[in-house]
C-alpha atoms as one frame of an Amber mdcrd trajectory, in Angstrom:
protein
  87.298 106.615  75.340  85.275 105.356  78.188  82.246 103.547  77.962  80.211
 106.329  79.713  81.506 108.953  77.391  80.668 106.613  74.310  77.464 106.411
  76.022  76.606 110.067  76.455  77.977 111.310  72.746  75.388 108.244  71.803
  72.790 109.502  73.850  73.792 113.451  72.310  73.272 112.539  69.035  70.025
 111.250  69.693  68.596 113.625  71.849  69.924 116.095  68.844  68.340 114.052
  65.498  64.953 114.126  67.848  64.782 117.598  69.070  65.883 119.375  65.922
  62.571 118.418  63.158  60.629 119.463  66.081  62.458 122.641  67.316  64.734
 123.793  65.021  68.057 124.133  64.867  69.005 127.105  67.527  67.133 125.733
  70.258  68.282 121.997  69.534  72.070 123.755  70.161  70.779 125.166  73.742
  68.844 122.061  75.022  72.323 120.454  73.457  74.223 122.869  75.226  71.738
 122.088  78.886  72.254 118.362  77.857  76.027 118.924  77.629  76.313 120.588
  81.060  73.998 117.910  82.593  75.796 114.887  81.749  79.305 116.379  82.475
  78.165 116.855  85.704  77.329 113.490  85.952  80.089 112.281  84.736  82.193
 113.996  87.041  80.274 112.077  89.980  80.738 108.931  88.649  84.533 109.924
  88.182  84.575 110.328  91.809  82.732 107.770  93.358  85.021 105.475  91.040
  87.551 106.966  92.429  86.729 106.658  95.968  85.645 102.921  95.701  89.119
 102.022  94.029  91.157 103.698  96.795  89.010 102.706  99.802  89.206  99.096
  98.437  92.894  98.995  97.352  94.039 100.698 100.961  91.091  99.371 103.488
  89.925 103.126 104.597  86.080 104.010 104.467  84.828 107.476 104.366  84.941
 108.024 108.392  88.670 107.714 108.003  88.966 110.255 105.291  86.791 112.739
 106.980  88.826 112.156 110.468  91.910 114.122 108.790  90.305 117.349 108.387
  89.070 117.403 112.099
């Protein structure tokens, strides 16, 4: 497991013990749910920035280079 996802099922919890004395236990699931879809989205950025920065700094190609194939 990666430290970001250790990080957001952390941060999950939390937000979940918090929420749910003050909202109850069906909307805790759907801010849960909103919480869920926000930081998979995030996640998925992060994946691909990563991902960029590794290969752009393992083969010497910046983003102009990349872009120059699909014109």
């Amino acid at each position: 497991m990666s430290v970001l996802a250790l990080v957001t099922v952390i941060a999950e919890i939390g937000f979940q013990a918090l929420l749910e004395p003050l909202i109850g236990l069906p909307s805790t699931r759907a801010a849960s749910w909103i919480f869920g879809v926000l930081t998979d989205a995030f996640y998925g950025v992060v994946v691909v920035v990563t991902y960029y920065d590794l290969r752009a700094a393992k083969e010497g190609i910046d983003i102009e280079q990349i872009i120059a194939v699909f014109d």
